[in-house]
N, C-alpha and C positions, 0 to 999 in steps of 0.2 A: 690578635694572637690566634685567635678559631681559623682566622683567613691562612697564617701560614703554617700552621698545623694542616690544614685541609689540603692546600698546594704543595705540602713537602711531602703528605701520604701519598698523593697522586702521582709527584713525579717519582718516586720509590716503585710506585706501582706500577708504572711504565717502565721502566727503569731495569727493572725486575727481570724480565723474559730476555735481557740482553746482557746480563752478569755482567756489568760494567764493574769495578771494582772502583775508579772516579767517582762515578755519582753516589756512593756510599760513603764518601770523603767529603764531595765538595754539599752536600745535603745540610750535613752535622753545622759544616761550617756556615753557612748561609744562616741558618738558624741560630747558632750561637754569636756571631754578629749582628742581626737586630735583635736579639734579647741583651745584647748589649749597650746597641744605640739607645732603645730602651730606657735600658734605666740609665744609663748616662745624661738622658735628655731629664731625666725624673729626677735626680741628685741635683737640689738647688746649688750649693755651694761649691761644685768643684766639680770636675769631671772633662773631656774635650772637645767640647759642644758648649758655649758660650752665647748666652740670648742676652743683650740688652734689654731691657724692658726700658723701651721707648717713651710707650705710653704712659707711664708713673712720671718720668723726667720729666714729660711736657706738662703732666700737671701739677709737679711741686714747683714749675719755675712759671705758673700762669696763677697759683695760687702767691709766688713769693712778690708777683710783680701787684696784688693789688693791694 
């Protein structure tokens, strides 16, 4: 989070001396997109980022085989 905080003031800051009216649009968005991804990845139950947990299967079916 520090990391793109730091790199979205920079590129504002560059940005800056060239009145782009873009980069004042697509900033917000970039940011509001992985503080999305975010917590999407953070909501166990639901969300559009889907993680098997591999690792548990392999051990409830190495614990059910003995």
């Amino acid at each position: 989070m520090t990391a793109i905080a730091i790199v979205s003031n920079g590129l504002l800051g560059v940005g800056a001396h060239r009145t782009k009216a873009t980069l004042f649009v697509v900033e917000p968005l970039v940011v509001a997109v992985s503080f999305l991804l975010i917590a999407d990845i953070d909501s166990p139950r639901g969300g559009a980022i889907r993680v098997r947990p591999q690792n548990l299967e392999s051990l409830i079916t190495s614990l059910r085989a003995q």
